[in-house]
C-alpha positions as CSV (number, residue, x, y, z in Angstrom):
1,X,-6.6,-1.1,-5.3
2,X,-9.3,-1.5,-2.6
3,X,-12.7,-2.7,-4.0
4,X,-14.7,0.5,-2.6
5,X,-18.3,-0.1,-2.2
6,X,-18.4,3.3,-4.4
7,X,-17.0,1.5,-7.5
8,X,-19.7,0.2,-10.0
9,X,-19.1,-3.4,-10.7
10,X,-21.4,-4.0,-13.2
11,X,-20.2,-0.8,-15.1
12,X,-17.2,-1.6,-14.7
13,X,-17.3,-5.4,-15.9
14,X,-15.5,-6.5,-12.6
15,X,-15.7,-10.0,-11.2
16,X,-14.1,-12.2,-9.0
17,X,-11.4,-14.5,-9.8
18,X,-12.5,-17.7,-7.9
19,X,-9.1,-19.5,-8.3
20,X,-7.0,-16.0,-6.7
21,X,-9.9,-15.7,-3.7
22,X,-10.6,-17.9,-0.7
23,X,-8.2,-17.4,1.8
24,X,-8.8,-15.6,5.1
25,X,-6.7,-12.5,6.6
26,X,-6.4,-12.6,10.4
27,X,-6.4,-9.0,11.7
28,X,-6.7,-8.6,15.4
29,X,-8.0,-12.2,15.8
30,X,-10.3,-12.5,13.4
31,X,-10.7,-13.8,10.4
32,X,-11.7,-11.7,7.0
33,X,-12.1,-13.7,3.9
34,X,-9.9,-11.9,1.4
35,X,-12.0,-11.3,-2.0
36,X,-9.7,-10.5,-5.5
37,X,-11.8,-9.3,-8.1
38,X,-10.6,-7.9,-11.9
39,X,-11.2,-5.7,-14.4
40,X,-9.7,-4.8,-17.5
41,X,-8.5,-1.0,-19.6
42,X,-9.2,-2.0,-22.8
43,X,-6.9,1.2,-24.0
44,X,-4.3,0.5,-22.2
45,X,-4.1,-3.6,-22.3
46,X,-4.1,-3.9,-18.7
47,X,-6.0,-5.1,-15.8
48,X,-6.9,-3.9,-12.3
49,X,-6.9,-6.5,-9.5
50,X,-9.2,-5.3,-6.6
51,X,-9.2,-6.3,-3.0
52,X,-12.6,-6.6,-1.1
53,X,-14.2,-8.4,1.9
54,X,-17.8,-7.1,3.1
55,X,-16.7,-6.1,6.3
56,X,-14.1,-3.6,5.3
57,X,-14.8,-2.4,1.4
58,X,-19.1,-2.8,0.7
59,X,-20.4,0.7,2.3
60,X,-20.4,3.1,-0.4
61,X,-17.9,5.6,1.4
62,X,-14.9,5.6,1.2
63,X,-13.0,6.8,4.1
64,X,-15.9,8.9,5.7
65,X,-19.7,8.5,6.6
66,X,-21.9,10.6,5.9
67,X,-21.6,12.9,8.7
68,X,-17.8,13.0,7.7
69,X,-16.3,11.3,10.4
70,X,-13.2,8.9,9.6
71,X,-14.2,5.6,10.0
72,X,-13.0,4.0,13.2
73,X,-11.7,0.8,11.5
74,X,-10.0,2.4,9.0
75,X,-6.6,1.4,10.1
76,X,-7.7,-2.5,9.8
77,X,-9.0,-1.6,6.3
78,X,-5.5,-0.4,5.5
79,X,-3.8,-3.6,6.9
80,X,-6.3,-6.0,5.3
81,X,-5.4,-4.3,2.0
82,X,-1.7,-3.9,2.3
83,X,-2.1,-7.8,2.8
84,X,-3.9,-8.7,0.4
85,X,-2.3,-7.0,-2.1
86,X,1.2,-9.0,-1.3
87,X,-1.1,-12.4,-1.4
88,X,-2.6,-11.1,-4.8
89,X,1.0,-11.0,-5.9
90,X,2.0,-14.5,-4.6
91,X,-0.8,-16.2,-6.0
92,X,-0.6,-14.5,-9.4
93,X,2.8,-16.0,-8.9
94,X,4.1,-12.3,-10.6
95,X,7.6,-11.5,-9.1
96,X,7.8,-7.6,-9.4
97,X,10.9,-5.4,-10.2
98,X,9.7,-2.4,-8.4
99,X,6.2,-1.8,-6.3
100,X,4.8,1.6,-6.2
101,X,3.1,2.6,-3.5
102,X,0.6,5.6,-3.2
103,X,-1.1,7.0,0.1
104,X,-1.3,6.7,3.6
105,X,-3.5,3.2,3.2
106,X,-0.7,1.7,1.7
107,X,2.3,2.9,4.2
108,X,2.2,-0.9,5.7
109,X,3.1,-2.4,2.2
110,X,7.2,-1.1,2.1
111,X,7.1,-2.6,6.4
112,X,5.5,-6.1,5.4
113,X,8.0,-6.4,2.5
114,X,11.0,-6.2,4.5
115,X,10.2,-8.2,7.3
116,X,7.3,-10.6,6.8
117,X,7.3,-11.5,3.6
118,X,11.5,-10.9,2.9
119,X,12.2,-14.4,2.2
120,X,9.5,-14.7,-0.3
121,X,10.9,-15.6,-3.5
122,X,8.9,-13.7,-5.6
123,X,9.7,-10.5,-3.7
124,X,13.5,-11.4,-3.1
125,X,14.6,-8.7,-5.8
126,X,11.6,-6.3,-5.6
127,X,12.0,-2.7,-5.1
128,X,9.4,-0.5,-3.8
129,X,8.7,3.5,-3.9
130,X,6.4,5.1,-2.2
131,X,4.6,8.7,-3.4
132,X,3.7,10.4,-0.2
133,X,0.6,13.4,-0.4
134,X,-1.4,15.7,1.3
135,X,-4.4,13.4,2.1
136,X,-4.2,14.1,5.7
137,X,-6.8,12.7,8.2
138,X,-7.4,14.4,11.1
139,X,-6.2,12.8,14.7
140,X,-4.8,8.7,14.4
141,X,-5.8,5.6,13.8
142,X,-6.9,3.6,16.7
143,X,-4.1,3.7,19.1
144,X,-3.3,-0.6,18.8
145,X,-2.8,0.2,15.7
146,X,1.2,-1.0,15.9
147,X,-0.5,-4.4,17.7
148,X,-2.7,-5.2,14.9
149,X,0.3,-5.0,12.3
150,X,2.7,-7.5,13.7
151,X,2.7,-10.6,11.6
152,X,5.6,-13.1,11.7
153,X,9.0,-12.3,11.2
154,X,8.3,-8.5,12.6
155,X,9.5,-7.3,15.7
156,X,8.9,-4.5,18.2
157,X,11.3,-2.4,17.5
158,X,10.6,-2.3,13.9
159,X,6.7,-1.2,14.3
160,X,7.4,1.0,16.9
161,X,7.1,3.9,14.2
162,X,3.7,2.9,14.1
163,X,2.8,3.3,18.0
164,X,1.4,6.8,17.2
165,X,-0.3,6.6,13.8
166,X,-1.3,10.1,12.7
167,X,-1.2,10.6,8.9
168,X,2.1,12.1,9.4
169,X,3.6,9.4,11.0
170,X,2.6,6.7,8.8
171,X,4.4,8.3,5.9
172,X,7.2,8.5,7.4
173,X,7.4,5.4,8.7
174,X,6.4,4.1,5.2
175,X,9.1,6.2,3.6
176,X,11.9,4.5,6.2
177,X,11.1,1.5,4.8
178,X,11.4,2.9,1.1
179,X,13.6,2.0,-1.6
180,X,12.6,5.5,-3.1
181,X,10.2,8.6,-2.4
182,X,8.3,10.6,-4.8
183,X,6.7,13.6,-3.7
184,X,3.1,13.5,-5.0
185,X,1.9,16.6,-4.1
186,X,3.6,19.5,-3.7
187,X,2.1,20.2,-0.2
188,X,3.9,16.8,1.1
189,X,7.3,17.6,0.6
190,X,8.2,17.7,4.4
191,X,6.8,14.4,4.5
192,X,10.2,13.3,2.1
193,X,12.8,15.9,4.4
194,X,15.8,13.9,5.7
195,X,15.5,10.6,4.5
196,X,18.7,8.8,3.7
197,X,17.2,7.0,0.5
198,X,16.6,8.6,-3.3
199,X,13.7,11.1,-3.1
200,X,12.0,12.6,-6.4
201,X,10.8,16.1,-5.9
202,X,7.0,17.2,-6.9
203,X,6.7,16.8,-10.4
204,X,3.3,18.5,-11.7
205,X,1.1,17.3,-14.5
206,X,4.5,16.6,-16.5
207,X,5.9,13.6,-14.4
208,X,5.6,10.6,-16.6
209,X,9.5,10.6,-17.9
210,X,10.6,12.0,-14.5
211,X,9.3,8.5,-12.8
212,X,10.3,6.6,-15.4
213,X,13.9,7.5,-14.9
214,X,13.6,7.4,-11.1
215,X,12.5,3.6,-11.3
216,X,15.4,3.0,-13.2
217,X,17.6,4.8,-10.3
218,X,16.3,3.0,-7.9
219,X,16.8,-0.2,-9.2
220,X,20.4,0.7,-10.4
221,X,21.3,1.2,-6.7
222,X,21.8,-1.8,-5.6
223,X,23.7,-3.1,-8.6
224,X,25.8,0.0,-8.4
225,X,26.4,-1.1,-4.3
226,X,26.9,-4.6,-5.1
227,X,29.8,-3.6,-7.3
């Protein structure tokens, strides 16, 4: 998850992992060191990578100021993290079954691992689902959005459903490039409307069985169409 300036570190025991960090993201032409820090659920036996840089994560807001406008580089926050999460992954050296996905900030992730990053061993057999919600923003992203995206091994064509990035949009686009949909909120579900992949319906407080079986579906269907 992104390492919001809002999050507690020392409360929450993180620090970095020196051997995971170090490497540098180019986003529009620059360069943004990309910054993996941990922390671990004791209850649960499990551990949370974050992904910070000081330009993008360290003000204590998340999405707004203070005056409650969107930030105006909040599209290259969400393609910083959306990268740095699949770097996280290939330096862990973790190959995943199934990626979830939640949010608008994360609509890149599905795009990146079926173009860019396709040939990647670790991600050859990887599945990924995305839960779509009602945390609309108002207006778009900055409008070269689509141009900051493109990475190698992406084309035109395929981030042209990025051109015009309102919150909207972006789920959609994410959801095209789905393996699955869950409907996180029951406000969304138009955001899940005539797509040709699986698509789990809003589930309520109750949904931990009902996703459970739906990552199994998902990753059934393509042994079922290899058959």
């Amino acid at each position: 998850m992104p390492k919001f300036g809002c999050i507690n570190e020392r409360r929450n025991q993180l620090h970095e992992v020196i051997r995971l960090s170090g490497m540098n993201l180019i986003i529009d032409d620059n360069d943004h060191p990309l910054i993996i820090k941990v922390a671990s659920i004791q209850p649960a036996r499990m551990q949370v990578y974050f992904i910070d840089n000081e330009d993008y994560f360290q003000r204590k807001a998340v999405l707004e100021d203070k005056d409650g406008n969107f930030f105006e580089d909040n599209d290259e926050r969400a393609i910083f993290f959306s990268r740095g999460v699949l770097e996280t992954v290939k330096k862990l050296g973790w190959a995943p079954d199934l990626i979830h996905c939640h949010g608008w900030m994360t609509s890149l992730i599905p795009l990146y691992l079926k173009t860019s990053y396709k040939n990647e061993p670790l991600f050859e057999n990887a599945k990924v689902v995305t839960s779509v919600y009602n945390d609309c923003f108002k207006g778009k992203l900055d409008e070269n959005f689509a141009k900051k995206v493109v990475m190698d091994g992406i084309t035109e064509d395929e981030i042209a459903d990025f051109t015009n990035p309102s919150h909207e949009n972006l789920c959609k686009a994410a959801a095209k490039w789905s393996d699955g949909i869950i409907v996180g909120d029951e406000k969304a579900a138009s955001l899940a409307e005539g797509l040709d992949v699986p698509v789990l319906s809003y589930q309520g407080e109750d949904y931990v069985d009902a996703y459970s079986d739906f990552y199994d579906e998902v990753l059934l269907e393509e042994e079922v169409l290899a058959e």
